[in-house]
N, C-alpha and C positions, 0 to 999 in steps of 0.2 A: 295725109293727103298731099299731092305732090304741086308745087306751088303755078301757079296760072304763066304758061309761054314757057317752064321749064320742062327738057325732056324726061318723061316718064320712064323709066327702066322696067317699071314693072308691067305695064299696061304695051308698051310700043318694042321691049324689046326682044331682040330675038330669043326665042327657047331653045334651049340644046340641053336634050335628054340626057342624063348621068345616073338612075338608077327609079327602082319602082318600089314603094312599100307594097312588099306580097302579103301584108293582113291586115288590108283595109280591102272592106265589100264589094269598094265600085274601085276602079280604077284611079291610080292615085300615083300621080308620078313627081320626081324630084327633076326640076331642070334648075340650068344656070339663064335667067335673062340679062342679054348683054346690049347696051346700048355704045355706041362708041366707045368708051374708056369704063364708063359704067358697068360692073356685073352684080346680079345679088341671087342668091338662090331661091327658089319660092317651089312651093309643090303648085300641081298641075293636074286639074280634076274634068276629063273632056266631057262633053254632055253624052258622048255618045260609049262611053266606059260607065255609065249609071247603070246598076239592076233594079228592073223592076220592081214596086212596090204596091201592095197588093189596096194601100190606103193613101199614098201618096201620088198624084198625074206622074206620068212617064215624061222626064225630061223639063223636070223644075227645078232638082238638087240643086245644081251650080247655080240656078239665081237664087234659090232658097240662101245660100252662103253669102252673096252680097248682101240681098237684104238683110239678113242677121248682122251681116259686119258694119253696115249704115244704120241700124239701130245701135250699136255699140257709137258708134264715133259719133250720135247724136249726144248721148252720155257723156262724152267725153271720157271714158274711162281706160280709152284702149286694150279692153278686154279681149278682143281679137282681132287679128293680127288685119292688116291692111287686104281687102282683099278686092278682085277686078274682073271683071266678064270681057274677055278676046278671044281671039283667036289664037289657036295654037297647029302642032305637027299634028294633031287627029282632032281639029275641027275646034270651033268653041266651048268654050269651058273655062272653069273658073279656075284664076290665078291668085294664089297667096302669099304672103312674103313669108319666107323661112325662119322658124325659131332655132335658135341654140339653146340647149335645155343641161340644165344642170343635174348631175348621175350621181346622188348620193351614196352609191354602193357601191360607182368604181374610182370614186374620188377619196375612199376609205375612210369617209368620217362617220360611217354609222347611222347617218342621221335617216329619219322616216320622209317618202316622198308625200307631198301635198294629199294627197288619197293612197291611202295604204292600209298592209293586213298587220294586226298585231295579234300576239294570246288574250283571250278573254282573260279579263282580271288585270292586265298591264298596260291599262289604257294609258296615257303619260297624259302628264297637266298640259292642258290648250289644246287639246282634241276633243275630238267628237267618236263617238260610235253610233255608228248609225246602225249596225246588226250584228246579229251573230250568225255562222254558217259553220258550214266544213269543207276544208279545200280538198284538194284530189285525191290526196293522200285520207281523207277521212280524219285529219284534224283539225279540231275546234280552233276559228278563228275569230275576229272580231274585222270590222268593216270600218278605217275610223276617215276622220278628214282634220285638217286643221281648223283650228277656229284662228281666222286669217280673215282681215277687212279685204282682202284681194282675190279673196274665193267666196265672200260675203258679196262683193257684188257681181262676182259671176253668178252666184245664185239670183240674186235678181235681177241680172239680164235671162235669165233662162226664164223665168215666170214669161217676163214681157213678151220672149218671143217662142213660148212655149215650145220650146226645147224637149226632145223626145229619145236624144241620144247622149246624154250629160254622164260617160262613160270616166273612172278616173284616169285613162288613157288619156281623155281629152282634156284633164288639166295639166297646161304644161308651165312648170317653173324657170323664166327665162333664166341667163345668164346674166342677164341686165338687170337682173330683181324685180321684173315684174313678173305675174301670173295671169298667163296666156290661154283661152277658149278658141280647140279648134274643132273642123268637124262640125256643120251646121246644116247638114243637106236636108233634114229629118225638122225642121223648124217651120213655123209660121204654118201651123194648121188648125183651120177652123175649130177643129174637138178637140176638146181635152186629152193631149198627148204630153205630156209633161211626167218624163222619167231622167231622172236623176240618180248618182248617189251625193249630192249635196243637202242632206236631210237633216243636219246640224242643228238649223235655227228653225226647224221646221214649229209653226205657231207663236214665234216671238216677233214683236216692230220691229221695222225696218228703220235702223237708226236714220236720226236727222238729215246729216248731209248725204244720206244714201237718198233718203226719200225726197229729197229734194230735186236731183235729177231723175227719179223716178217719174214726178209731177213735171217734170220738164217734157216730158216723150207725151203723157198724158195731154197735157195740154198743148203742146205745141207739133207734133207730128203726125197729127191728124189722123188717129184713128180711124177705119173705115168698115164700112159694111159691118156696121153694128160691134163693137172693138175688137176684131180679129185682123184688119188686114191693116197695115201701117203704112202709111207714105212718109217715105223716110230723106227723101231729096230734099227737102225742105224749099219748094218751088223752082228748084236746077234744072228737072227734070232729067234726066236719063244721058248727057251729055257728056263725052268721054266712052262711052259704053259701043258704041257701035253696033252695029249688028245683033251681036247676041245680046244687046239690051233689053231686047223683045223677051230674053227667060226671065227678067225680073216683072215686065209685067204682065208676064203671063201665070205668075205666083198668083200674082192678084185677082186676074180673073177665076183661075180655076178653084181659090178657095170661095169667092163669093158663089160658086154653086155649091158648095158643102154646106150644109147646117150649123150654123154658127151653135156651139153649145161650151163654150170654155170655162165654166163655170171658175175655174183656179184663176184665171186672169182676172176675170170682171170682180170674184171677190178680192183678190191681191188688190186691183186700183183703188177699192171704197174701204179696204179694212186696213191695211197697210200693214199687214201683217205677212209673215211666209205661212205659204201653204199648210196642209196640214199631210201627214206622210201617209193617210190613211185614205184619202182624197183623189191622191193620183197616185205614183208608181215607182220602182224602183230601179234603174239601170245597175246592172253590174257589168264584170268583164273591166 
């Protein structure tokens, strides 16, 4: 968060467009924001580059992102990256600060990224497999993930905000040594949308100091509308936001006309356990 009467780079400063990831669904662009002397890069997701979703309101992805990154930063855990509702060169949309990601494969150390494919049978120690499949080619692979406390609580930030696109695409390994969740527009919906490939711990507790900030969101960020919908300002209200602050609370309203049915959250809060993989779904890709 950027400190009180300090200018904001990320929220106030100018955008200038530098290139677009061409495979991501909605529009997704990379700019530089430049504030006086200050620049950082950040992608750039305008509400009006959203496609349609045939289960999601038209035109909530981009707050769907903030509120998912205000449940992280209630955690404290910095699981995803800083993110902010402006204006932009095509309208409002959500703004996020840019990660540097570490390329295990052009860095020549061989090592396997945070979600990767191996041969069945060569799982390596501290991983996971979460399945077996066949790639393009029609050979047998395995699905694994690390077993990493840094991808251990992105799995449970995803339960809480029922995360429905937890692609390993979107686990990204900074350069800084953290493990970065991006890619949120699919979140915070009434029903049971919760797909993953972090299926790892799938049925085991959630260790201590995990659950500890777990019971912190529980209890203190005020669940609403029977526990799907989260207030996550923590009495700030919407301040900084501007105009398109209106998409975060309009997340709220349109899910409180869905059917509250999330059975994986309500059990996650009282059993403090991970889901079970049979329960909900599987994201690949």
């Amino acid at each position: 968060m950027s400190e009180p009467g300090v200018p904001d780079v990320l929220l106030e400063g100018d955008l200038t467009l530098i290139g677009q990831i061409t495979t991501a669904s909605n529009a997704t662009l990379v700019c530089e924001s430049t504030l006086g002397e200050q620049s950082t890069r950040v992608v750039y997701k305008p509400v009006r580059g959203e496609r349609p979703l045939w289960d999601f309101p038209d035109g909530t992805l981009a707050g769907r992102e903030v509120a998912s990154y205000r449940v992280s930063d209630a955690l404290g855990w910095g699981v995803i990256p800083r993110t902010v509702l402006r204006d932009g060169p095509f309208g409002p949309g959500m703004v996020q600060r840019w990660i540097d990601t570490v390329d295990r494969r052009a860095d020549g150390s061989g090592g396997l990224e945070m979600v990767d494919l191996c041969s069945p049978g060569n799982v390596p120690p501290g991983w996971f497999e979460v399945l077996q499949a066949f790639d393009s080619e029609g050979e047998p692979v395995s699905l694994i993930h690390a077993d990493d406390p840094r991808l251990q609580r992105m799995a449970v930030l995803d339960v809480l905000i029922n995360n429905a696109d937890r692609k390993g695409g979107h686990a990204l390994e900074g350069v800084d040594g953290s493990v970065y969740g991006v890619d949120h527009g699919i979140c915070l919906h009434s029903e049971n949308k919760l797909r993953t490939v972090l299926w790892g711990w799938a049925g085991q507790p959630v260790p201590g100091a995990v659950d500890r900030r777990r019971r912190r969101i529980r209890d203190n960020a005020r669940w609403r509308s029977r526990g799907r919908v989260v207030r996550t300002d923590h009495g700030r209200g919407n301040r900084g936001l501007g105009g398109p602050g209106d998409a975060v609370r309009r997340v709220g309203r349109d899910a409180r006309t869905e059917r509250p049915s999330n059975d994986s959250l309500a059990g996650f809060l009282v059993s403090r356990r991970f889901p079970l993989f049979a329960s909900c779904g599987l994201q690949s890709g």
